[in-house]
DODREN-220709 format. One line per field, with one value per residue (C-alpha): x, z, y; residue in one letter; residue number from 1. Coordinates in nm, 4 decimals. Layout:
residues N
east <- c(X ...) $
up <- c(Z ...) $
north <- c(Y ...) $
residuo <- c(A ...) $
num <- c(NUM ...) $
END
This chain:
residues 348
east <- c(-6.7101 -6.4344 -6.0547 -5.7558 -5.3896 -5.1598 -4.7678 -4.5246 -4.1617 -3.8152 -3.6056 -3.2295 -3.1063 -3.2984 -3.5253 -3.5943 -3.6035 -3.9555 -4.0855 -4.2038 -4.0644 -3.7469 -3.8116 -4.0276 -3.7280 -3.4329 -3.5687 -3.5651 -3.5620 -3.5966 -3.4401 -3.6367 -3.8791 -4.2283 -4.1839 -4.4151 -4.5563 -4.8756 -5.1763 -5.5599 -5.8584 -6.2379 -6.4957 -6.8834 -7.2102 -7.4891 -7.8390 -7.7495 -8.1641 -8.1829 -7.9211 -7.8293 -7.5088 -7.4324 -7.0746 -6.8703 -6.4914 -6.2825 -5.8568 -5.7471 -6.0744 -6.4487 -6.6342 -7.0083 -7.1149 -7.4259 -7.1974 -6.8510 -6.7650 -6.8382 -6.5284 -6.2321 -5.9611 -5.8690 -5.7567 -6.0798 -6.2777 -6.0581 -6.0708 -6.4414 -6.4945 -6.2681 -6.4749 -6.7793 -6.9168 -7.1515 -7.3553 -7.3827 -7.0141 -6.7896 -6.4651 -6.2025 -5.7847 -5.5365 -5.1943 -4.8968 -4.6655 -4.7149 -4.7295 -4.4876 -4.1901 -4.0270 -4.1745 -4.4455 -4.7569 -4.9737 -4.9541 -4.9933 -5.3240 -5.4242 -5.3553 -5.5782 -5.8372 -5.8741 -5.8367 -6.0954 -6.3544 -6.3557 -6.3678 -6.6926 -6.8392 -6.7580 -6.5186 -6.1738 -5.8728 -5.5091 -5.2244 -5.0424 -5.3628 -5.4229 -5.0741 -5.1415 -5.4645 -5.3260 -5.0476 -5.3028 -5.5210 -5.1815 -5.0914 -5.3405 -5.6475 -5.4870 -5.1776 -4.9243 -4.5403 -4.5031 -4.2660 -4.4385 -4.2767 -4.4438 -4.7964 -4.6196 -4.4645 -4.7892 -4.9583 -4.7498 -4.4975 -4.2229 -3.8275 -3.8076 -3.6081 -3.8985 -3.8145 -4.0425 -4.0443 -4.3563 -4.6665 -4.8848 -4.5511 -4.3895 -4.2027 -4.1805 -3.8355 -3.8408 -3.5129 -3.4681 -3.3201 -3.2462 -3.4218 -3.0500 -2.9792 -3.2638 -3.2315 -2.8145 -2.9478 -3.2084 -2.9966 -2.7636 -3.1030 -3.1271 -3.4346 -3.4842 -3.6910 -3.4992 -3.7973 -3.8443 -4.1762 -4.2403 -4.4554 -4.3053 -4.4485 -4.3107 -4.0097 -4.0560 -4.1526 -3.8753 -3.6875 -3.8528 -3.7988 -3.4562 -3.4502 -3.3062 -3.0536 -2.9778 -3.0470 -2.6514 -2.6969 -3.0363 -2.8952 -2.6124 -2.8525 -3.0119 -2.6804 -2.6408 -2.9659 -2.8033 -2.4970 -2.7423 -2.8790 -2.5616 -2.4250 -2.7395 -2.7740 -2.4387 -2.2409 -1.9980 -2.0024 -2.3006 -2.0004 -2.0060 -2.4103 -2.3476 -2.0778 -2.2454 -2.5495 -2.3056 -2.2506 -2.6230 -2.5961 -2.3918 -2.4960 -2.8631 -2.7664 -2.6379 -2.9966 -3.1309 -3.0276 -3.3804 -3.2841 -3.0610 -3.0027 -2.7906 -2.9677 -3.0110 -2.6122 -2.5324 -2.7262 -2.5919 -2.2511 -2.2998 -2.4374 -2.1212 -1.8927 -2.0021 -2.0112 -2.2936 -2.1165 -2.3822 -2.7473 -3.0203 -3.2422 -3.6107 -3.8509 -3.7657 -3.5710 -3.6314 -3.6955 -3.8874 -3.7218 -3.3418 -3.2012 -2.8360 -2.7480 -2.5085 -2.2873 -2.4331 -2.1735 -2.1727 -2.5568 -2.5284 -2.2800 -2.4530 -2.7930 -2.5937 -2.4819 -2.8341 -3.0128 -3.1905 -3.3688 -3.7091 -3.5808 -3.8616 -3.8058 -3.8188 -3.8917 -3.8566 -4.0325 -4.4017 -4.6792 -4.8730 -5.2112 -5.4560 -5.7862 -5.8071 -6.1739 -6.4619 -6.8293 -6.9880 -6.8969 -6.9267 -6.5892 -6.2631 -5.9063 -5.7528 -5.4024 -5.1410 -4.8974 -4.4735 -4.4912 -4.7348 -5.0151 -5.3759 -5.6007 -5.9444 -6.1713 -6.5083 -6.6081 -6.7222) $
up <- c(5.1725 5.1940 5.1365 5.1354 5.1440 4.9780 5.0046 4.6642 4.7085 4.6390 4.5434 4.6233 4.5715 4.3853 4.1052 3.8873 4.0611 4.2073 3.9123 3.9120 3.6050 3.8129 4.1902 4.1436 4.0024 4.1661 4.4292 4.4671 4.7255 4.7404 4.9427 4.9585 5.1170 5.1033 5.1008 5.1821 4.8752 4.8321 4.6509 4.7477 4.6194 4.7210 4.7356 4.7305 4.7552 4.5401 4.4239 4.0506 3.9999 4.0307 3.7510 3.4413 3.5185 3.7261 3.7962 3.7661 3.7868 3.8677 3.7204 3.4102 3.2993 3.4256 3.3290 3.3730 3.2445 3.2689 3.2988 3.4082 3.0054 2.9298 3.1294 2.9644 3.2756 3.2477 3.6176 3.7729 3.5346 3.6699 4.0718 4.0641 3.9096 4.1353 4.4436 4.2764 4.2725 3.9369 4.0759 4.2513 4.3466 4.2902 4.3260 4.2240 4.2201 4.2956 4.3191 4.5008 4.1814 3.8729 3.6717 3.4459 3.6865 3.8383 4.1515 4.1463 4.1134 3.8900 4.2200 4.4264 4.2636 4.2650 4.6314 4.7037 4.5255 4.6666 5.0187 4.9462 4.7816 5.0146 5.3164 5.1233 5.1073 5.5166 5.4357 5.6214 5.4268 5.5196 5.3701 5.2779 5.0930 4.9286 4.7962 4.6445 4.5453 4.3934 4.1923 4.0645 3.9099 3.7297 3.5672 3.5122 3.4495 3.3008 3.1441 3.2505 3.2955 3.6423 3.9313 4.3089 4.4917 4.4208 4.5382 4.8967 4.9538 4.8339 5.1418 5.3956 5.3932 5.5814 5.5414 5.4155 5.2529 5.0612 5.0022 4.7177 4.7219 4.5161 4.4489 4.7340 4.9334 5.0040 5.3808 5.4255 5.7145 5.8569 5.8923 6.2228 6.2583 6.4988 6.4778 6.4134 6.1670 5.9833 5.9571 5.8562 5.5902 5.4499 5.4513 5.1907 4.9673 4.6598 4.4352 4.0866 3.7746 3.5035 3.2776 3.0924 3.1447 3.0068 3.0594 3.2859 3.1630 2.8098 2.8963 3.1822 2.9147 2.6967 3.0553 3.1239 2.7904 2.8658 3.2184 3.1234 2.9919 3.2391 3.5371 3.6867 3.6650 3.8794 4.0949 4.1581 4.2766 4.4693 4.6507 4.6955 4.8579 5.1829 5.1377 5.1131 5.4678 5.6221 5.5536 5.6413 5.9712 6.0696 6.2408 6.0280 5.7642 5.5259 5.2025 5.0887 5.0410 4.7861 4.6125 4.6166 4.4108 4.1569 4.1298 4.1267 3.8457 3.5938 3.7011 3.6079 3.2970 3.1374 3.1552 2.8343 2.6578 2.7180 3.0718 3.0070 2.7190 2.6470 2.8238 3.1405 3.1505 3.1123 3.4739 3.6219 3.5487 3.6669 3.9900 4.0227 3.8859 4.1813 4.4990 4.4643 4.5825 4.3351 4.2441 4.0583 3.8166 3.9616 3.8294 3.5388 3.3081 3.0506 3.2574 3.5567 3.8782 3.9739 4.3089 4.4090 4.7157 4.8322 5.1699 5.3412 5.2637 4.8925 4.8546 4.7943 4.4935 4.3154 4.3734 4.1666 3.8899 3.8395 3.9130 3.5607 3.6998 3.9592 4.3004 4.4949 4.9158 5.0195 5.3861 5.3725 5.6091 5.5185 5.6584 5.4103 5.2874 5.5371 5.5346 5.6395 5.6340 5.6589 5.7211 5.6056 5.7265 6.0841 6.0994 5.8807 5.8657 5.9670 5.9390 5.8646 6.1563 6.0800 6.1771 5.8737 6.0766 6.0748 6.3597 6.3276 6.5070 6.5157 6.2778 6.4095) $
north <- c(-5.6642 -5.9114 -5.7505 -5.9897 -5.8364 -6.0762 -6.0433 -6.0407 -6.1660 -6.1680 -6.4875 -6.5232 -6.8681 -7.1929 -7.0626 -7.2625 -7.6207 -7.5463 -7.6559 -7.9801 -8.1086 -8.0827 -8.1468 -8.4583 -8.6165 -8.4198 -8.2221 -7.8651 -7.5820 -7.1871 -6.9095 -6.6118 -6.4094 -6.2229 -5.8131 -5.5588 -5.4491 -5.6479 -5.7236 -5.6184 -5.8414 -5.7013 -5.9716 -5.7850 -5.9703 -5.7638 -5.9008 -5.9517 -5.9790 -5.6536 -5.5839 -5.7572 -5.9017 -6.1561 -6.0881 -5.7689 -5.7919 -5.4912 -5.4473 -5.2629 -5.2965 -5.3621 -5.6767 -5.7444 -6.0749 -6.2653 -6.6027 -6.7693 -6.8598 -6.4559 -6.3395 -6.2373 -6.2205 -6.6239 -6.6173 -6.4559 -6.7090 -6.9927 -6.9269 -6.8473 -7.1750 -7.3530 -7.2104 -7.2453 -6.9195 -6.8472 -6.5179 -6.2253 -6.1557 -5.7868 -5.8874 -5.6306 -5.5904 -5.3137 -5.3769 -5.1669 -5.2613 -5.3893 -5.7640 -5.9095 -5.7818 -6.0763 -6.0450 -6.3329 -6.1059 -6.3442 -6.6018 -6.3748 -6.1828 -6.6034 -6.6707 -6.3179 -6.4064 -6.7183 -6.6340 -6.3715 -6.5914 -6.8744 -6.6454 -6.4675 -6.8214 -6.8075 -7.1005 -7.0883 -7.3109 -7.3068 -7.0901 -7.4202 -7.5305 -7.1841 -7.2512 -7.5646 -7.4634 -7.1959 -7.3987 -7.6410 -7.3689 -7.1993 -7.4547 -7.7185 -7.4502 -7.1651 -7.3842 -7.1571 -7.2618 -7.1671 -7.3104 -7.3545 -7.1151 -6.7836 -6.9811 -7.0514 -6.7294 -6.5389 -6.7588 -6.8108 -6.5115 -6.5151 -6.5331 -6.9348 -7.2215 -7.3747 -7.7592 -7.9108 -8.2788 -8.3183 -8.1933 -8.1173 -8.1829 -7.8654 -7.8189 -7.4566 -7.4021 -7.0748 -6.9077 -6.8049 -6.4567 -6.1841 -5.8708 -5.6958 -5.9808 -5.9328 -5.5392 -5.6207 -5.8285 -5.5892 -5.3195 -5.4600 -5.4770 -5.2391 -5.2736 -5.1314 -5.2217 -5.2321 -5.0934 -5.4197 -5.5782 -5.9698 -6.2825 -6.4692 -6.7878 -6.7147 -6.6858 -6.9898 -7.2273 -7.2014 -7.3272 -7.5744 -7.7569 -7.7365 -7.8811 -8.2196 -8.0550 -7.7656 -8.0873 -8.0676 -7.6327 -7.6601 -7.9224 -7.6420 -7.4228 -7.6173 -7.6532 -7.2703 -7.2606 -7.4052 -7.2312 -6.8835 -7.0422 -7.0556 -6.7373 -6.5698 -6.6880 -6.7161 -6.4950 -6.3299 -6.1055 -6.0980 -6.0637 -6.3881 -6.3931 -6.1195 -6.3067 -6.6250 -6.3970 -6.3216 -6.6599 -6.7619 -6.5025 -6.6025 -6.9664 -6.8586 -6.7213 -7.0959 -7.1565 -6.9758 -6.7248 -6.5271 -6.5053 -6.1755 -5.9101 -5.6110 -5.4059 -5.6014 -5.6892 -5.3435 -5.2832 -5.5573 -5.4444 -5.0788 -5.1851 -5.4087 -5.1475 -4.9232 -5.1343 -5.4024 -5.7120 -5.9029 -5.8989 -6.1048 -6.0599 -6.1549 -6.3933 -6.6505 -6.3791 -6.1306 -5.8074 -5.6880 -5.5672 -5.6506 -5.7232 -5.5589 -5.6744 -5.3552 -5.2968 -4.9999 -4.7414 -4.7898 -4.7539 -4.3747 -4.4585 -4.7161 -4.5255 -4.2270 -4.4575 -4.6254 -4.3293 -4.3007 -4.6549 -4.6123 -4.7777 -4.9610 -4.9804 -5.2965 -5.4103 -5.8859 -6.0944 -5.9880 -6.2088 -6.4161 -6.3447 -6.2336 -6.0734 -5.7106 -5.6762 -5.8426 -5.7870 -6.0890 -6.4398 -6.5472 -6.6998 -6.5784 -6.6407 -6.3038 -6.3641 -6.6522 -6.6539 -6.6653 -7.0291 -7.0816 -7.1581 -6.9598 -6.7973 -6.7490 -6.5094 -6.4335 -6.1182 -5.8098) $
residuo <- c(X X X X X X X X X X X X X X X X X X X X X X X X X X X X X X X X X X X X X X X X X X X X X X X X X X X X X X X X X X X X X X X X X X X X X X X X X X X X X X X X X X X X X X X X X X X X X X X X X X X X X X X X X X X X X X X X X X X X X X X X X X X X X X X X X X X X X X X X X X X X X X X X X X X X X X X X X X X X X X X X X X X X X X X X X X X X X X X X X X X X X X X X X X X X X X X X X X X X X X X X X X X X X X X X X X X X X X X X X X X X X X X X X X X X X X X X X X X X X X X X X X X X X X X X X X X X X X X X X X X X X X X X X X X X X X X X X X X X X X X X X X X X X X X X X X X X X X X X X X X X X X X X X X X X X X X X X X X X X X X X X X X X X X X X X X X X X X X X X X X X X X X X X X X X) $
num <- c(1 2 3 4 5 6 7 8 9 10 11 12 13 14 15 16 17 18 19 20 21 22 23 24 25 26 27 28 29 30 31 32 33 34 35 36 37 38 39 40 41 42 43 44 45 46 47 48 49 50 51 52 53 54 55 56 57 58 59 60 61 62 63 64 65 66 67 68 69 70 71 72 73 74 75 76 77 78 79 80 81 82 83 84 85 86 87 88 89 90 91 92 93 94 95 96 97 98 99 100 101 102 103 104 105 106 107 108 109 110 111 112 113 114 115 116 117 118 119 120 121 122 123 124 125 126 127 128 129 130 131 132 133 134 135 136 137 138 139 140 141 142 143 144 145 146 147 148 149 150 151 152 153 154 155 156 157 158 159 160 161 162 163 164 165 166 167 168 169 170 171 172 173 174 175 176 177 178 179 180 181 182 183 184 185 186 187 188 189 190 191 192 193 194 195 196 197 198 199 200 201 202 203 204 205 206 207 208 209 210 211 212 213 214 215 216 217 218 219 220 221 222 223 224 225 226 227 228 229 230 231 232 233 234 235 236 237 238 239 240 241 242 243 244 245 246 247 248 249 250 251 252 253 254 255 256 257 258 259 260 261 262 263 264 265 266 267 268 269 270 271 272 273 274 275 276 277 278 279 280 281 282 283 284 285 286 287 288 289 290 291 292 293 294 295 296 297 298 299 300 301 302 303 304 305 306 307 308 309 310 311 312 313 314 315 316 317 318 319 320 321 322 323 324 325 326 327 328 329 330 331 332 333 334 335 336 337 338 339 340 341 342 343 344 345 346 347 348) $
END
């Protein structure tokens, strides 16, 4: 058995220009970082000959098909195709929280899956590549509108400004940060779901037919990407990062009008009415989990005003995916290192 542990994230600045219909022509760049809630894929040899399937697939549901073009789950179909596995595989999925919330799960159950299926076939291939990989198979094979940057924080973890140039060109910069910086930082954190689950693509796609239009808003973004960088590893107060959220807020909301609803606006203004210096609302829109980012000493009162909403501990700077366990292949990548390189060691 084969078990790969594969890192969600959290955005804070640049959304939306990882797409390539933007970056090729504009550039783009993210600020964000892999947390440690994560996704598990199982990869399990068994001697289909002796049953009469060929494949079983584990999620919501259980599927046991006799071929690739029987399986229902389009992204399990795709990445056993791309590796070219047809046969006498189990590979199954648990998650720590769940899809459609902003938090880049659909990449990141991709990346896993990947990094568990080539390391079943004994193969080893770079976090980088897994991310491209991974980006190729999203949108080309499954036709989904989806940006890069969920794909590269899935792999190589990490707290990152992600600079897409073009395809199959991403630099990933590591943002250097003291252990008491980093803990500053993630104490001004405050994560809730706002109860609202969507397709991110759905609401993705109406975006991207609007990024001609929206070109000078993403190139703004862009811009507070760097200013994010600065403030966070500076030296002063962490204030203006907050602020500058709120402005990456209403910023974000020029986009489309699917981005935000009543319901949404009403949290973000609580949390703000209450202490949260600003906050963001993860993922392309629509729903899922929002980000408040909250000096220490007014967490207890905007906990109290949003208490009806399910808050979700956060700890940034995960590693990317890894493998936890294997028993099969003589050689496996066990773990992608902060500088986004890989080791491998010899299984036990």
């Amino acid at each position: 058995m084969i078990i790969s542990k594969t890192p969600f994230r959290i955005s804070f600045f640049g959304g939306g220009t990882d797409y390539p219909e933007h970056f090729t022509r504009a550039g783009g760049a993210v600020l964000g970082t892999a947390i440690d809630k994560f996704a598990y894929l199982s990869a399990t040899r068994f001697y289909s000959r002796l049953f009469d399937y060929v494949i079983r697939l584990g999620y919501g549901r259980v599927e046991c098909v006799t071929s690739l073009a029987e399986i229902q789950h389009a992204p399990f179909r795709e990445c056993l195709r791309w590796v070219g596995i047809t046969e006498d595989v189990e590979v199954d999925y648990t998650a720590e929280l769940p899809s459609s919330t902003g938090l880049g799960t659909s990449s990141s159950f991709v990346v896993g899956v990947l990094n568990a299926l080539y390391t079943f076939q004994g193969r080893v291939v770079h976090p980088l590549e897994l991310a491209y990989q991974a980006v190729e198979i999203e949108r080309a094979a499954l036709g989904e509108a989806v940006g890069c940057q969920d794909q590269t924080f899935a792999a190589l973890g990490g707290i990152n400004v992600i600079e897409f140039r073009q395809l199959r060109d991403f630099v990933v910069h590591r943002i250097p940060l003291s252990a008491e910086r980093q803990a500053e930082f993630q104490d001004h954190l405050l994560l809730v779901f706002t109860g609202i689950r969507r397709r991110a693509s759905e609401v993705a796609a109406s975006q991207v037919k609007k990024i001609g239009h929206n070109a000078a808003l993403l190139c703004h973004m862009r811009r507070m990407v760097d200013e994010g960088y600065r403030i966070m590893t500076g030296n002063g107060s962490l204030a203006p990062f907050g602020k500058l959220l709120h402005d990456g807020w209403v910023v974000k909301n020029q986009l489309d009008h699917g981005v935000s609803n009543a319901v949404i606006d009403e949290i973000y203004k609580t949390g703000v009415e209450h202490g949260a210096l600003g906050g963001k609302l993860l993922g392309a829109g629509g729903g899922g989990f929002m980000l408040f980012f909250v000096p220490p000493e007014q967490r207890a009162s905007v906990r109290a005003a949003l208490g009806h909403l399910e808050e979700i501990p956060v700890r940034i700077n995960a590693l990317g995916t890894q493998i936890i366990h294997t028993e099969a292949a003589p050689s496996v990548m066990v773990g992608s290192r902060t500088d986004g390189t890989f080791q491998a060691q010899r299984a036990a």
